[in-house]
N, CA, C and O atoms as a GROMACS GRO file, in nm:
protein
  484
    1UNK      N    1   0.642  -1.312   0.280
    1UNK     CA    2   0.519  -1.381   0.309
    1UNK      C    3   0.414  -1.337   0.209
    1UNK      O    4   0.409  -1.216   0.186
    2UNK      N    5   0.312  -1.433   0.134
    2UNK     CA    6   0.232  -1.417   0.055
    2UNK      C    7   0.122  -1.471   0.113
    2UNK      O    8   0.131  -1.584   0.162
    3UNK      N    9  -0.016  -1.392   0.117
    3UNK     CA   10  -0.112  -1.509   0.122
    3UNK      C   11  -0.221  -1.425   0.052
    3UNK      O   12  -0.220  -1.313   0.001
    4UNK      N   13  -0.310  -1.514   0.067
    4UNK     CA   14  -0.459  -1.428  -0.017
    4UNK      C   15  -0.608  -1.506   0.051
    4UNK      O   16  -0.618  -1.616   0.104
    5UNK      N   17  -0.710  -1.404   0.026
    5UNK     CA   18  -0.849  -1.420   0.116
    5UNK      C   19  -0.886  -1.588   0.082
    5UNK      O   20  -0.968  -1.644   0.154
    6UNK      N   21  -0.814  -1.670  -0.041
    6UNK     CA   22  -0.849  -1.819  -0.048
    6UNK      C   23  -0.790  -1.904   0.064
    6UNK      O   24  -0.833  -2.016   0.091
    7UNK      N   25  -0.671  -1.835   0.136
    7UNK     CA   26  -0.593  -1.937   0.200
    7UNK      C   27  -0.656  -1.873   0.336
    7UNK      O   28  -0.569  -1.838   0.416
    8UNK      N   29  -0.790  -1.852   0.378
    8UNK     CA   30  -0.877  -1.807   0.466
    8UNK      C   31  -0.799  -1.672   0.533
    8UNK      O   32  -0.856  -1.647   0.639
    9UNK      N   33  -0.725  -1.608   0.517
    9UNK     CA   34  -0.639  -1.497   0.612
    9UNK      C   35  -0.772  -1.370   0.488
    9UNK      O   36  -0.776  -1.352   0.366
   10UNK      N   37  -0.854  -1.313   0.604
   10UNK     CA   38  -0.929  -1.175   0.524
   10UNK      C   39  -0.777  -1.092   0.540
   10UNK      O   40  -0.696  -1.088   0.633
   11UNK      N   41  -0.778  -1.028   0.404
   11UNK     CA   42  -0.706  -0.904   0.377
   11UNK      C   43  -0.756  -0.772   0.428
   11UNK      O   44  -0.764  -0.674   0.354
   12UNK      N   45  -0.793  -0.767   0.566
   12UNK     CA   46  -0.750  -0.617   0.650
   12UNK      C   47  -0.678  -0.619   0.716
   12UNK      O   48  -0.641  -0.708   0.792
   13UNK      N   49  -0.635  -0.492   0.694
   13UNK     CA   50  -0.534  -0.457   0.822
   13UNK      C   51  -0.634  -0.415   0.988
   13UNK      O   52  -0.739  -0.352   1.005
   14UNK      N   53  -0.537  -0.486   1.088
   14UNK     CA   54  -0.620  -0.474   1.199
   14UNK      C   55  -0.514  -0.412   1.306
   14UNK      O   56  -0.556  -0.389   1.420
   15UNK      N   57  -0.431  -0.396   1.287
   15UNK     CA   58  -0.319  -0.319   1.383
   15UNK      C   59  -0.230  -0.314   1.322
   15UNK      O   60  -0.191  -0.388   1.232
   16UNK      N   61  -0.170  -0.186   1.381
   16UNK     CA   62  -0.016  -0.130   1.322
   16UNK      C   63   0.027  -0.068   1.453
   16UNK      O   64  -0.029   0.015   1.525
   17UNK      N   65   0.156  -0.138   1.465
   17UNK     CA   66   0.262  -0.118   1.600
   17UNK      C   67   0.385  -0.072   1.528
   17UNK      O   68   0.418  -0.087   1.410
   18UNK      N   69   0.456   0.001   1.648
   18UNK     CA   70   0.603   0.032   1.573
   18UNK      C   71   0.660  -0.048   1.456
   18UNK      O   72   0.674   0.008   1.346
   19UNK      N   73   0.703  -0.216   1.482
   19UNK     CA   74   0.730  -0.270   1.392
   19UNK      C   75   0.676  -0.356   1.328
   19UNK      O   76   0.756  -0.422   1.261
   20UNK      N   77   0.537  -0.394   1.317
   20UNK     CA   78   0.476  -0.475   1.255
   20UNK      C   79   0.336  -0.452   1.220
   20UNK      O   80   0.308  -0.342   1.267
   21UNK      N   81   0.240  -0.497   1.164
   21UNK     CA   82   0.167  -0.460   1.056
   21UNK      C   83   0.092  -0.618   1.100
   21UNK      O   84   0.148  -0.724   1.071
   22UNK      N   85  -0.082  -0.611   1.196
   22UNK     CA   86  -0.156  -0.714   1.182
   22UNK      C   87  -0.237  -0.702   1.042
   22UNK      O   88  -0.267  -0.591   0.998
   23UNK      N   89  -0.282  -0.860   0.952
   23UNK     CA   90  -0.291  -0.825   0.834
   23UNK      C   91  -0.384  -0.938   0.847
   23UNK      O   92  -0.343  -1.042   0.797
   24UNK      N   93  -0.532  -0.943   0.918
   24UNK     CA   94  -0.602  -1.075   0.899
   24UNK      C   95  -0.506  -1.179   1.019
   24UNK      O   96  -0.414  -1.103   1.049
   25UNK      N   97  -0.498  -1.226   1.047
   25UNK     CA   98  -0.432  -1.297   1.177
   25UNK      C   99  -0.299  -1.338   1.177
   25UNK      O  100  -0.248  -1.413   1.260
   26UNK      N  101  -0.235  -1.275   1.064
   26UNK     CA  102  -0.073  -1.260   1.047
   26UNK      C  103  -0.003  -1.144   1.102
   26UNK      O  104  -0.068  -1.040   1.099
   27UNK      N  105   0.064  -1.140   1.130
   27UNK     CA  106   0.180  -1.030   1.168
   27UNK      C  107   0.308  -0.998   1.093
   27UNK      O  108   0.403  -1.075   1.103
   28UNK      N  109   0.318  -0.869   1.006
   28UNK     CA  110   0.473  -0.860   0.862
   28UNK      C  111   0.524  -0.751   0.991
   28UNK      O  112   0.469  -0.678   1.073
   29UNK      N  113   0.641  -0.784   0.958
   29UNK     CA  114   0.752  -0.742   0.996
   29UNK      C  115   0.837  -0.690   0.940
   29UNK      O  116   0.957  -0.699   0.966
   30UNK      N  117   0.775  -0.613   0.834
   30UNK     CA  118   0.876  -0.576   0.720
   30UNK      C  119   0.749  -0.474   0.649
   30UNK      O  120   0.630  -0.473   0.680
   31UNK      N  121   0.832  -0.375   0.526
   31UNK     CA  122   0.725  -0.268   0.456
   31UNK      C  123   0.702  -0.397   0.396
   31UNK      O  124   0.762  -0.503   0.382
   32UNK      N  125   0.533  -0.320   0.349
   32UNK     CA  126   0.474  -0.409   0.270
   32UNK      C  127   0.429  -0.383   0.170
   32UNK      O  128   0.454  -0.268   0.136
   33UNK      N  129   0.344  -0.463   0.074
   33UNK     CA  130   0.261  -0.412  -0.040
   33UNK      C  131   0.135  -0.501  -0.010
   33UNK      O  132   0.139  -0.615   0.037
   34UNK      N  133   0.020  -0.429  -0.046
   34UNK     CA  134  -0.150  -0.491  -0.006
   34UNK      C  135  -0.226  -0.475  -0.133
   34UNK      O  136  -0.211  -0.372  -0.200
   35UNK      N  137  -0.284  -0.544  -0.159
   35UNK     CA  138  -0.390  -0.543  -0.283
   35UNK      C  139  -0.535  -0.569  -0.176
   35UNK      O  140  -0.509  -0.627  -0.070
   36UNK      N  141  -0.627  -0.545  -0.191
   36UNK     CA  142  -0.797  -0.613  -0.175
   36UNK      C  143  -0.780  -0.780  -0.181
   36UNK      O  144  -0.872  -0.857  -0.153
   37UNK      N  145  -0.694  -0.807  -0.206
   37UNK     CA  146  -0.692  -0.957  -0.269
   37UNK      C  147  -0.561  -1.053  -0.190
   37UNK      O  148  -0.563  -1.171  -0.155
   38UNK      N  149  -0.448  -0.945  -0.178
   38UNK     CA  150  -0.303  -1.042  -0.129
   38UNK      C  151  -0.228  -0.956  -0.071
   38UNK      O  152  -0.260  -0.838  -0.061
   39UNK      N  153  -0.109  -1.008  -0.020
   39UNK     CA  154  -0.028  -0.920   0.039
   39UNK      C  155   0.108  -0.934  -0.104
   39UNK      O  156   0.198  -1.014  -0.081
   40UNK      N  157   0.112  -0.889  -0.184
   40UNK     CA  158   0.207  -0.868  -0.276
   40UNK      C  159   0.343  -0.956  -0.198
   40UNK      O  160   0.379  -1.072  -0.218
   41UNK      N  161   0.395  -0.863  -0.113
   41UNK     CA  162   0.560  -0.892  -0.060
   41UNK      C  163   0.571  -0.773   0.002
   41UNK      O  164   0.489  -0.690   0.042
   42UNK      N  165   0.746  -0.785   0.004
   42UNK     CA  166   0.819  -0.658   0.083
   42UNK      C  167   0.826  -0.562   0.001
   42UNK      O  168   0.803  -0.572  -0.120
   43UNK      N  169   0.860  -0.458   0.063
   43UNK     CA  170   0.857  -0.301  -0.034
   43UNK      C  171   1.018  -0.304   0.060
   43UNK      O  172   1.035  -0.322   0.180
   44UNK      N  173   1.097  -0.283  -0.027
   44UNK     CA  174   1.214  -0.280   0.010
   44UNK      C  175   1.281  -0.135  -0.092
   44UNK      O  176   1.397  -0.092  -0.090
   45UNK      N  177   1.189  -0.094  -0.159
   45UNK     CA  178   1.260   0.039  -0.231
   45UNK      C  179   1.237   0.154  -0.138
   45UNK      O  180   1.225   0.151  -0.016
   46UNK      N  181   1.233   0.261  -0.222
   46UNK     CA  182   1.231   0.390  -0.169
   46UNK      C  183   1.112   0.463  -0.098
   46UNK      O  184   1.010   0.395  -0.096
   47UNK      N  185   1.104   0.586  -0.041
   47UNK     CA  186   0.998   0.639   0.018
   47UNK      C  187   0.925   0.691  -0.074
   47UNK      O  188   0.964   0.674  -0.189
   48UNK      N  189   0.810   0.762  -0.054
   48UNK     CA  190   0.719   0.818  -0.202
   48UNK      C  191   0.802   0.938  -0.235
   48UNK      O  192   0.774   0.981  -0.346
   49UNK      N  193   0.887   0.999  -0.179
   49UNK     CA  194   0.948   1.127  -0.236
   49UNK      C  195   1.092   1.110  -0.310
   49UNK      O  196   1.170   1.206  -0.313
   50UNK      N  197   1.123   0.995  -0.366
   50UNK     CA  198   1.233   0.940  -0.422
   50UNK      C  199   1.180   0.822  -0.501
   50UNK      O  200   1.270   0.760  -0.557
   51UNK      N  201   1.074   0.780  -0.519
   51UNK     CA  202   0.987   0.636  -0.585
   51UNK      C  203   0.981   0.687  -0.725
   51UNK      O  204   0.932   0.797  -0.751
   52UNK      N  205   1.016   0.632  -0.787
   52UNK     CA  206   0.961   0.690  -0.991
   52UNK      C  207   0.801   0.615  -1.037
   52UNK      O  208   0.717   0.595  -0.949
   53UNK      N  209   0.786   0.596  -1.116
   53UNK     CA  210   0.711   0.546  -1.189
   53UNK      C  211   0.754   0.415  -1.180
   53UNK      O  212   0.697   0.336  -1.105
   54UNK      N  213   0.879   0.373  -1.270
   54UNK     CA  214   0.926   0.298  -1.263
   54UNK      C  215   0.988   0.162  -1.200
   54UNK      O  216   1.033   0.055  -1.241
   55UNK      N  217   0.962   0.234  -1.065
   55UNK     CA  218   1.003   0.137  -0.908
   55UNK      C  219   0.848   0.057  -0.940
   55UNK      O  220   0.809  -0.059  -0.936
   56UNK      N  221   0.797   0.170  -0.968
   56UNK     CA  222   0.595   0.083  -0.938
   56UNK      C  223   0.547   0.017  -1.060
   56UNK      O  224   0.445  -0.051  -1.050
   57UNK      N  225   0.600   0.027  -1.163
   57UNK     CA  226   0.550  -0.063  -1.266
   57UNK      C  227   0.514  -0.230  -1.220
   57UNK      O  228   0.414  -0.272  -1.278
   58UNK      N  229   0.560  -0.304  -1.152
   58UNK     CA  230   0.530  -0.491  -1.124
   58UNK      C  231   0.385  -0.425  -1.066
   58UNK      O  232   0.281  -0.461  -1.121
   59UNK      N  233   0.379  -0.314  -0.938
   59UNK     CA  234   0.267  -0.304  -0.894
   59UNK      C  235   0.118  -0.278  -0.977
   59UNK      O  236   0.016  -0.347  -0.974
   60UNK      N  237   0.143  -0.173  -1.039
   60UNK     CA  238   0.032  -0.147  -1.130
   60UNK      C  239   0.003  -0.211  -1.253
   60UNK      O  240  -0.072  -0.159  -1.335
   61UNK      N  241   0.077  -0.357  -1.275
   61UNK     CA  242   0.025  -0.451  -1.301
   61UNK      C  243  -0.136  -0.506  -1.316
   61UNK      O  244  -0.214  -0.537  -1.406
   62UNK      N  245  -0.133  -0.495  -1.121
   62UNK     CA  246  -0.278  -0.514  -1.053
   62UNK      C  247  -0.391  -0.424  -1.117
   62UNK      O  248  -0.505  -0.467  -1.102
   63UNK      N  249  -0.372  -0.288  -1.195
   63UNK     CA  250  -0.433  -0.239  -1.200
   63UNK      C  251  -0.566  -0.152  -1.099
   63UNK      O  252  -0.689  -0.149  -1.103
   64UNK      N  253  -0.467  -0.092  -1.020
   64UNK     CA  254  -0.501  -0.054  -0.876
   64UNK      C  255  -0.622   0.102  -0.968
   64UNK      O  256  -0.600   0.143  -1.082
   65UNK      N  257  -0.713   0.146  -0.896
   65UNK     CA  258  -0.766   0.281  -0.904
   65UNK      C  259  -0.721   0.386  -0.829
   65UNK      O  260  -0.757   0.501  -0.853
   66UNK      N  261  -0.610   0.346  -0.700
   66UNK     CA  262  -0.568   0.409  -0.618
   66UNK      C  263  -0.479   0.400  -0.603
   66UNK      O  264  -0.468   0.290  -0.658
   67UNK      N  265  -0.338   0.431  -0.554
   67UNK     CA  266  -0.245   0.353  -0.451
   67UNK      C  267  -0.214   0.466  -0.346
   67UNK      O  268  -0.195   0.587  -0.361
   68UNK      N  269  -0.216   0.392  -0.244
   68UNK     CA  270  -0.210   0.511  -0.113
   68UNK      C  271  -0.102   0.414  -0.090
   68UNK      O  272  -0.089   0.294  -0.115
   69UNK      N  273   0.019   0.562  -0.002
   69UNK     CA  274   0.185   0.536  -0.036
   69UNK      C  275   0.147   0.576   0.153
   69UNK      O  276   0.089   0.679   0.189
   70UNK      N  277   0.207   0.444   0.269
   70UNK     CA  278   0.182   0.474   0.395
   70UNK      C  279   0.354   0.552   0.376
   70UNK      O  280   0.443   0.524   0.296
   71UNK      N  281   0.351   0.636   0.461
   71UNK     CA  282   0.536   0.686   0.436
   71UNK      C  283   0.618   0.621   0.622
   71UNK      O  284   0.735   0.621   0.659
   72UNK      N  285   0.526   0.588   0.674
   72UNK     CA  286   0.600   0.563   0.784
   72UNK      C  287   0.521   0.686   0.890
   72UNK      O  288   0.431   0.757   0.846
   73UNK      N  289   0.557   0.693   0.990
   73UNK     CA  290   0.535   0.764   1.124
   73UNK      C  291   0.553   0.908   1.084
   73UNK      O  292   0.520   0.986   1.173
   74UNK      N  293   0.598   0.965   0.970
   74UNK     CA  294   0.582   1.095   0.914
   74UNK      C  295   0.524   1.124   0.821
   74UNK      O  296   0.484   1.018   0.770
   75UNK      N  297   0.480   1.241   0.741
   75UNK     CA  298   0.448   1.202   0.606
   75UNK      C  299   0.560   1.258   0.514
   75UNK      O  300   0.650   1.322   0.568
   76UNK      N  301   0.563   1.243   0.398
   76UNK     CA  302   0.646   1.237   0.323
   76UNK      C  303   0.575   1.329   0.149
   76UNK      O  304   0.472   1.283   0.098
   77UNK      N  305   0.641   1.442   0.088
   77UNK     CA  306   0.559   1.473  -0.008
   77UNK      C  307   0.589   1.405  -0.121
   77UNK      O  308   0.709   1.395  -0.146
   78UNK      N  309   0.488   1.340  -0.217
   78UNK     CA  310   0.557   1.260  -0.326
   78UNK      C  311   0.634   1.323  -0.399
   78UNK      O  312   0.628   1.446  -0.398
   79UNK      N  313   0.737   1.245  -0.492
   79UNK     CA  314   0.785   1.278  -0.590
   79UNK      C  315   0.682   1.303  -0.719
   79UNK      O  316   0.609   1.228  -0.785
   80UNK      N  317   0.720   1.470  -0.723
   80UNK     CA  318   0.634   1.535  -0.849
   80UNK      C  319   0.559   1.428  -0.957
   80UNK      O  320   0.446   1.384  -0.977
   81UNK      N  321   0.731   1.413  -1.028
   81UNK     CA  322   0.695   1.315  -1.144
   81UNK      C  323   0.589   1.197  -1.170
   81UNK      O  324   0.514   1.158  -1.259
   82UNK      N  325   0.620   1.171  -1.061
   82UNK     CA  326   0.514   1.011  -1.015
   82UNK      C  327   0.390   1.068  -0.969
   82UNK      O  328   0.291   0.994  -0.968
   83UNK      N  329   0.382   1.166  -0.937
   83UNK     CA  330   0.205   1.216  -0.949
   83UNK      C  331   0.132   1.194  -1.097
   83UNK      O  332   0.043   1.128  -1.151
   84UNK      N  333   0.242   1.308  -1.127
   84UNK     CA  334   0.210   1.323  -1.272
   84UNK      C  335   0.177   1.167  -1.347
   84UNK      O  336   0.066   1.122  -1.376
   85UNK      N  337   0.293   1.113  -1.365
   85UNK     CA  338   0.270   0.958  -1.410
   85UNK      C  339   0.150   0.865  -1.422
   85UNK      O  340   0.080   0.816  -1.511
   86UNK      N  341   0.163   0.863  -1.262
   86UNK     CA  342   0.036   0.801  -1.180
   86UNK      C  343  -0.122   0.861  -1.299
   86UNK      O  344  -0.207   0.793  -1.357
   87UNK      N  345  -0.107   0.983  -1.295
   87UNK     CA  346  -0.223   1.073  -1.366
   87UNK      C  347  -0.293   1.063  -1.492
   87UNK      O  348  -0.406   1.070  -1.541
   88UNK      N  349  -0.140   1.037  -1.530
   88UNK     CA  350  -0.188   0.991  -1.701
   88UNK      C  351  -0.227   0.850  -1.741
   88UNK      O  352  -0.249   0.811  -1.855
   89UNK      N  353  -0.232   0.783  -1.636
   89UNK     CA  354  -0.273   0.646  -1.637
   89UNK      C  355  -0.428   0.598  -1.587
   89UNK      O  356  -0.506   0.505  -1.606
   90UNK      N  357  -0.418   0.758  -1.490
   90UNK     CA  358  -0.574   0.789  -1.432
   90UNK      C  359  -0.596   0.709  -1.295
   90UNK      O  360  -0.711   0.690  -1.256
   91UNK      N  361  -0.485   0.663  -1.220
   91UNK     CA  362  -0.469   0.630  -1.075
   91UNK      C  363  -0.417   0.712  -0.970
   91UNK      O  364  -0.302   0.748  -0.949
   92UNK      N  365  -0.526   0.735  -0.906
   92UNK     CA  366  -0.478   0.871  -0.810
   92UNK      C  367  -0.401   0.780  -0.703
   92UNK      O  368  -0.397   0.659  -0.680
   93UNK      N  369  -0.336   0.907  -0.641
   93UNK     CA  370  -0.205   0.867  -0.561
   93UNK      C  371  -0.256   0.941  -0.434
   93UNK      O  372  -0.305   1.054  -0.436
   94UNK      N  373  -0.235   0.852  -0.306
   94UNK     CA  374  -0.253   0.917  -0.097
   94UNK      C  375  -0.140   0.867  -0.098
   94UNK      O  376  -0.101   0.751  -0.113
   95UNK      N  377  -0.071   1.000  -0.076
   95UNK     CA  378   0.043   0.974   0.030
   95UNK      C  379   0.039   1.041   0.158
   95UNK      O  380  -0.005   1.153   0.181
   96UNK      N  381   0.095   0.949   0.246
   96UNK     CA  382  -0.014   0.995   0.425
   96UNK      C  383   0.104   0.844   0.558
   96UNK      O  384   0.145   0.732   0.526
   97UNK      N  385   0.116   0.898   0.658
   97UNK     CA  386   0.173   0.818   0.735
   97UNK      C  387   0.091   0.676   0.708
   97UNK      O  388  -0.013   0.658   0.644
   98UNK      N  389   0.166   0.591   0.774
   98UNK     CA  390   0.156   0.436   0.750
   98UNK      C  391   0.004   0.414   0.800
   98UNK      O  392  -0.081   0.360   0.727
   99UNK      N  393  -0.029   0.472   0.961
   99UNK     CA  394  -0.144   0.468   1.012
   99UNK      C  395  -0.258   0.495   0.880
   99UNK      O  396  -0.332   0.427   0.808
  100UNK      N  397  -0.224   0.619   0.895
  100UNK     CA  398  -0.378   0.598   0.838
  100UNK      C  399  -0.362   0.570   0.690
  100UNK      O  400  -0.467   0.514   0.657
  101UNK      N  401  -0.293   0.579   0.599
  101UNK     CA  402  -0.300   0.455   0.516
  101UNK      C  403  -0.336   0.314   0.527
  101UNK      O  404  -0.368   0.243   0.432
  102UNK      N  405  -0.329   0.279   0.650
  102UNK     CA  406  -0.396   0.162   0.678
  102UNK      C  407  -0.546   0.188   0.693
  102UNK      O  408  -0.623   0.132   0.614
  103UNK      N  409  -0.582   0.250   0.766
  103UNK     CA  410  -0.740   0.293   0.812
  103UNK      C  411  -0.828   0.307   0.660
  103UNK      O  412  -0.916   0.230   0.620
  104UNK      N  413  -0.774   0.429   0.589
  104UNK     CA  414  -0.779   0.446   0.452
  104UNK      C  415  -0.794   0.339   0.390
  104UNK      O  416  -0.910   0.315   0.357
  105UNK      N  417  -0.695   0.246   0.352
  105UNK     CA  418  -0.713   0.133   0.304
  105UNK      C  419  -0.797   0.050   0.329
  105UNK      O  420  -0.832  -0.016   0.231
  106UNK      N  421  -0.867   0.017   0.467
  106UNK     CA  422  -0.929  -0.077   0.489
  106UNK      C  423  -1.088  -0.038   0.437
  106UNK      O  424  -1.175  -0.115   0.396
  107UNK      N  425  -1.093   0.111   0.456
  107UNK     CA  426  -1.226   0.171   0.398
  107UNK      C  427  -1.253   0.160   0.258
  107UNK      O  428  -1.363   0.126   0.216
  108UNK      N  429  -1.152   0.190   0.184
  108UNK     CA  430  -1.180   0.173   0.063
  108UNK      C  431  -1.225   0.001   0.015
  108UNK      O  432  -1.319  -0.041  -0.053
  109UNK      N  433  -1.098  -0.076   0.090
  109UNK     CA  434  -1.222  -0.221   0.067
  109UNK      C  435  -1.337  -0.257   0.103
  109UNK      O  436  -1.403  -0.337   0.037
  110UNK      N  437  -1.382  -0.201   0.217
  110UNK     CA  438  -1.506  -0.187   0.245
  110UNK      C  439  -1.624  -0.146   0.130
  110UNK      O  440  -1.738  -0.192   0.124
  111UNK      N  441  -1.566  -0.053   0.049
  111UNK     CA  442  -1.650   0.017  -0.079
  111UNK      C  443  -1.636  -0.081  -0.162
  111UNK      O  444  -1.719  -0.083  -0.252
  112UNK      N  445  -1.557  -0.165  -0.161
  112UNK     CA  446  -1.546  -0.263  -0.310
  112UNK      C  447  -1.446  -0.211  -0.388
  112UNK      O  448  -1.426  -0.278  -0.490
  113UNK      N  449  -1.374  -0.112  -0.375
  113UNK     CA  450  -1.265  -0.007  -0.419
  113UNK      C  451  -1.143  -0.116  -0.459
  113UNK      O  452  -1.170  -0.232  -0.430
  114UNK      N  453  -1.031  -0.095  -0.512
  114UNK     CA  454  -0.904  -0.182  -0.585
  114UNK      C  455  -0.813  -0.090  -0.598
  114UNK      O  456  -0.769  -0.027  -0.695
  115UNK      N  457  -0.773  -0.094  -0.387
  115UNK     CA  458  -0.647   0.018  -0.394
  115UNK      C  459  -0.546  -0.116  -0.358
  115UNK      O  460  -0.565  -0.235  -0.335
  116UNK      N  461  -0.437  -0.032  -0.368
  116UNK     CA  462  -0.318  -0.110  -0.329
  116UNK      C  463  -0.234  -0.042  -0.243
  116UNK      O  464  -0.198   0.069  -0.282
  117UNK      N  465  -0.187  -0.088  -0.119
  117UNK     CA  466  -0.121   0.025  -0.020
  117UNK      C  467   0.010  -0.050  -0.060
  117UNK      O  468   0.036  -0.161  -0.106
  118UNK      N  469   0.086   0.071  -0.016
  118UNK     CA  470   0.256   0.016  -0.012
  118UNK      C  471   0.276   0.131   0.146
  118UNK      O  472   0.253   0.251   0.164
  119UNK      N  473   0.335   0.012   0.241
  119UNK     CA  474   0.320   0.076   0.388
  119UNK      C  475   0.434   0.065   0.456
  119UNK      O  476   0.431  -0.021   0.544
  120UNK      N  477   0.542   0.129   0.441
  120UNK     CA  478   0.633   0.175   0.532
  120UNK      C  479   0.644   0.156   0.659
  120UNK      O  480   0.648   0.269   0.709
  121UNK      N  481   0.651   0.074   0.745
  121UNK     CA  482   0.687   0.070   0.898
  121UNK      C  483   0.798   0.153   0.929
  121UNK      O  484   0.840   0.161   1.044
   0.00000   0.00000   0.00000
């Protein structure tokens, strides 16, 4: 599922339940990816402690200032490398359960901020 703030759905997140993710008056059922702007798609790769650089290249495309990594109902410590990575590009990295990666996320759009969550259910 794709949509964006033109096809009237606002891009916040407004609930997160065991398996689904309210997103503006839609409901995903699946991990996701979020921009300020769209819902990317599914995140069907790895958790942040196994993710490279490389898995995230289509993402940082967008040219995110942030990306906060939701890991699911636990947290998860990133993979070293991809800190590092992330660093030299000058995009800091939250990695933090799905919850409040969502909460997180929604604040930073609030600021006018250009994070991109990738959120694990």
């Amino acid at each position: 599922m794709k949509f964006t703030k033109d096809q009237g759905s606002e891009i916040t997140i407004r609930q997160i339940e065991n398996n689904r993710i309210k997103i503006g008056n839609n409901y995903i059922n699946h991990s996701c990816i979020v921009t300020s702007e769209e819902i990317l798609g599914k995140w069907d790769k790895k958790n942040a402690d196994v993710t490279t650089y490389n898995d995230l290249e289509f993402i940082l495309e967008k040219k995110p200032d942030i990306l906060i990594f939701g890991t699911g109902k636990k947290a998860v410590l990133p993979n070293r490398n991809l800190v590092f990575d992330l660093a030299k590009k000058n995009i800091g990295l939250e990695v933090m359960t799905t919850a409040a990666a969502c909460r997180t996320f929604n604040i930073l759009i609030s600021e006018d901020r250009s994070p991109i969550a990738i959120l694990i259910l």
